[in-house]
N, C-alpha and C positions, 0 to 999 in steps of 0.2 A: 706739867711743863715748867720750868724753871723761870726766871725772871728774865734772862738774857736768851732764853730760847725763844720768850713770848716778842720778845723788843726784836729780834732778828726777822718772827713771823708775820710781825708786823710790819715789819720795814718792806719786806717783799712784795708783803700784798699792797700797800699802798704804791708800789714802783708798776706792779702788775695792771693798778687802776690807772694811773698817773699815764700809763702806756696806751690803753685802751681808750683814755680820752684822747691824746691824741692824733690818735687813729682817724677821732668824730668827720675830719676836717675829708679826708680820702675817701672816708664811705658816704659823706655826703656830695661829693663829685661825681662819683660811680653811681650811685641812687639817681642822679639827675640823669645821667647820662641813660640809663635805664629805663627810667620816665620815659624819653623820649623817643625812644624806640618801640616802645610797648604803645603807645600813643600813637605813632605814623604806621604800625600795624594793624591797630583798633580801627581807624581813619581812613586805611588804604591810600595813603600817603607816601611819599618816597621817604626815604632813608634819608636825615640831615649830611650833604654833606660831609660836614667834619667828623662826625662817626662810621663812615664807610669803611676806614682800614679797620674798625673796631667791632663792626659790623656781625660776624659770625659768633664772635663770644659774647655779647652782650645778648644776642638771641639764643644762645644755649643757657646762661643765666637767669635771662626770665624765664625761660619752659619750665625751672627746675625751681622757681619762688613759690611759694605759699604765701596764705594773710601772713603767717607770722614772719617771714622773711624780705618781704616783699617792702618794710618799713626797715630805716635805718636804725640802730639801737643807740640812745647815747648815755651820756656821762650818770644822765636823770635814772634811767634805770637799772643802773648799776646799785645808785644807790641805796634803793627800798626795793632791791632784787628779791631779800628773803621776806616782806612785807606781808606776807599774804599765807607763809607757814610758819612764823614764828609770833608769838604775842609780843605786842609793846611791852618794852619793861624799862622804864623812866626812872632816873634819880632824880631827885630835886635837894636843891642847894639854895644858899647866898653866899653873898658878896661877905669878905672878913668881918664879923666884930657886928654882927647886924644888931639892930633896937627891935625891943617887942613887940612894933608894928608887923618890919618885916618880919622877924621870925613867926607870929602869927601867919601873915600872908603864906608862906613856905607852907606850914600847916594846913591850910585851909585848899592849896595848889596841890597836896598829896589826898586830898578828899575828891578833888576830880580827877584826875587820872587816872584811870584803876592801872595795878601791878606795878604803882610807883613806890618807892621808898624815900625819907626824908635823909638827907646828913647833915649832920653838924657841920660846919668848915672848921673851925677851928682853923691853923695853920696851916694847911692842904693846900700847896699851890697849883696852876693848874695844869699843869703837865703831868704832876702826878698823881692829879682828878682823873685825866681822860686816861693816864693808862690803867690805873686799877677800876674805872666803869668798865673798861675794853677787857681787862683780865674778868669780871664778872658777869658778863654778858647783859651790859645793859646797852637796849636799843637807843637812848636818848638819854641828852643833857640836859635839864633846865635851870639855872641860874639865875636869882632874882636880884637885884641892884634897888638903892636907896638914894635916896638924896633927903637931908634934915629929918630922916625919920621918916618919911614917905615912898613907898615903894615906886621908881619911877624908870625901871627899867627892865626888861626879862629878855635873857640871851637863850635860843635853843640849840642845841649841836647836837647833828644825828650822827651817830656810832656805826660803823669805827672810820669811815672816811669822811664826812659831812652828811649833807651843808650844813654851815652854822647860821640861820637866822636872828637879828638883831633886833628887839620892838623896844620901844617908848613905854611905861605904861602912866596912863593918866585917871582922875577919877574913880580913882580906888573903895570901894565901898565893903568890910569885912561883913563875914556873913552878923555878928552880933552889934551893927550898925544899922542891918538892914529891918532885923526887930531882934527879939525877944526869942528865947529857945521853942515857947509855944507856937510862935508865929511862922519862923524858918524848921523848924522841927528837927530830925536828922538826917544826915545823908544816906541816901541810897550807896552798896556799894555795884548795883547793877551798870553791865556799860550798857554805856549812855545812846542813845541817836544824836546825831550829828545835822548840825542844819546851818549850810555853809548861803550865804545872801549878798551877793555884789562881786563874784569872786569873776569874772567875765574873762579877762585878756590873759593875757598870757602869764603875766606874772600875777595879776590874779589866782591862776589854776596852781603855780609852781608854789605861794603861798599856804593857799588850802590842802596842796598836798602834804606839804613840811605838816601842818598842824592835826591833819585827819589821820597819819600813819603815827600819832602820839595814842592813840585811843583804839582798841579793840574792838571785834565787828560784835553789833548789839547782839540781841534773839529780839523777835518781832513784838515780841508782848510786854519787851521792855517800858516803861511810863516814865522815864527819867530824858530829858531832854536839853541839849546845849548849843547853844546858837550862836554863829558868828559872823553879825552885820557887818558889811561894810560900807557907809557911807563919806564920801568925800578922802576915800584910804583912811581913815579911822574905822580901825575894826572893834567895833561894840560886842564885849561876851557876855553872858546872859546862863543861867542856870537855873534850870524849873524840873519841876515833876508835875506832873496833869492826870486828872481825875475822870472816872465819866460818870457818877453816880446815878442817871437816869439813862444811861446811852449816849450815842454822838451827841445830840444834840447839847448836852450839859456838861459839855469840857470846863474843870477849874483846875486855872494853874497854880502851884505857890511856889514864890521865887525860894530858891533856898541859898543861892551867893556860892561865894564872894562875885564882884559884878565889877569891872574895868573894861576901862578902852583902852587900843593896842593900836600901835603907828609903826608902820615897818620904814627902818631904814638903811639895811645893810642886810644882803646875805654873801656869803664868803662860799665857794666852793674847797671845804678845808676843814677840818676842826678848830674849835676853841685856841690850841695850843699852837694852832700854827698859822705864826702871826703875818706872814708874806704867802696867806696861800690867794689864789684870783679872787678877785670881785667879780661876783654873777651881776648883783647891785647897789646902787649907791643911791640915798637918795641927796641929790643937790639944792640947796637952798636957793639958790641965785641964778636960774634957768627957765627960760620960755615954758610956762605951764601945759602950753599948747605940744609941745614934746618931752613933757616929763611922763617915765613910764608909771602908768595907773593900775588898780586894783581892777578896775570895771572899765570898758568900754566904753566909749562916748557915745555911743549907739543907744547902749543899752541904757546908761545914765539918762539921756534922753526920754528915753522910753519910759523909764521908771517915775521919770519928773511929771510927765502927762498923762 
């Protein structure tokens, strides 16, 4: 396909999506209305009222739902629609002109992902980053930022319509920081198990899903393992492989890195490139903590602290 056949294919299908979202707003009206007809049936209850003229089609709609209809579909599963039959396949990048720190870090960010590739930037801006990932079929963006030489930022954009996720990173520890090539050893390229801790609410789950559809589904006997705490909305990530030389009982782990915390504060329903697409989230400095959206549940925070 040509280069102005791909840019027109694209344009459509993003108009296709764009359309479909918002749709969300109608078929969340009619869901409701549904509800509650299916509900004063269940209950032997009369008919609300105000859906009485509406009354005979909403009852021929639900006879004819299933589980899988019976829920509204939105924007979210559009997005990681193919999630589940195609593998993750990650580019990873940086920011122009990067120092040997981050370019390290990049290196070390293509050792946990599997099926990821590294690029130079070089002069590549990023408009015509995300169309030639999008012409290569990659499922994801990852872009690492700097400040003085310290890796202190990582943007993720899922392919080809979003979202783009925005983290902080702080605490950066490369894996030959962490010791010695005997000590960290080398990497597995098995996928990994995944072990997501604190993810509770809602934006919580919409988090860990951005970051768990970057990684392919393990095999059970995999021993490579990657963690990511969340305490206080600092997501602590963590890198091990674990041994059982005697059985359960004699689990050793040895970290093998790189090891940072991540702080979300923006996700964008949109790609990289498109710089007015909506805000899913923002996080605000200057706002009642008590209505700032969390990573975890106050419930369960709660729970966790006793």
């Amino acid at each position: 396909m040509s280069s102005v056949g791909m840019l027109r294919r694209n344009a459509r299908l993003r108009k296709e999506y764009l359309y479909r979202k918002s749709l969300e707003g109608k078929e969340k009206e009619l869901y409701e209305k549904k509800r509650k007809i299916r509900q004063a049936l269940e209950e032997g209850k009369p008919i609300p009222t105000e859906l009485r003229r509406e009354e005979a089609e909403l009852r021929r709609e639900v006879e004819l739902e299933d589980d899988n209809t019976a829920v509204p579909r939105t924007h979210m599963d559009d997005e990681y629609a193919n999630a589940g039959a195609l593998q993750p396949k990650v580019l990873i990048t940086t920011s122009r002109d990067p120092s040997s720190r981050l370019a390290q870090f990049a290196k070390e960010l293509k050792l946990i992902f599997p099926n990821s590739q590294r690029l130079n930037r070089g002069g590549l801006v990023v408009g015509d980053l995300i169309e030639s990932s999008r012409s290569h079929e990659f499922t994801d963006i990852i872009v690492v930022h700097e400040h003085r030489g310290e890796p202190d930022g990582m943007v993720v954009c899922h392919l080809p319509y979003g979202p783009t996720a925005y983290f902080g990173i702080h605490n950066t520890v490369l894996r030959h920081d962490i010791g010695d090539k005997k000590d960290v050893g080398t990497v597995s390229e098995a996928y990994p198990h995944l072990i997501f801790e604190g993810f509770t609410s809602k934006l919580g789950k919409r988090v860990s899903d951005i970051l768990k559809h970057l990684f392919p589904a393990p095999k059970m006997e995999t021993k490579r393992v990657m963690t990511f705490a969340n305490m206080d909305d600092y997501v602590s990530f963590r890198h091990h492989t674990y041994d059982m030389p005697r059985g359960e009982d004699s689990i050793t782990l040895t970290e093998k890195g790189p090891r940072f915390d991540m702080k979300l504060y923006q996700i964008k329903l949109g790609t990289l490139d498109q710089k007015h697409a909506e805000n899913e989230y923002v996080l605000r400095s200057y706002i009642n903590s008590a209505k700032r959206q969390k990573l975890q549940d106050d419930d369960d925070d709660d729970g966790n602290a006793s």
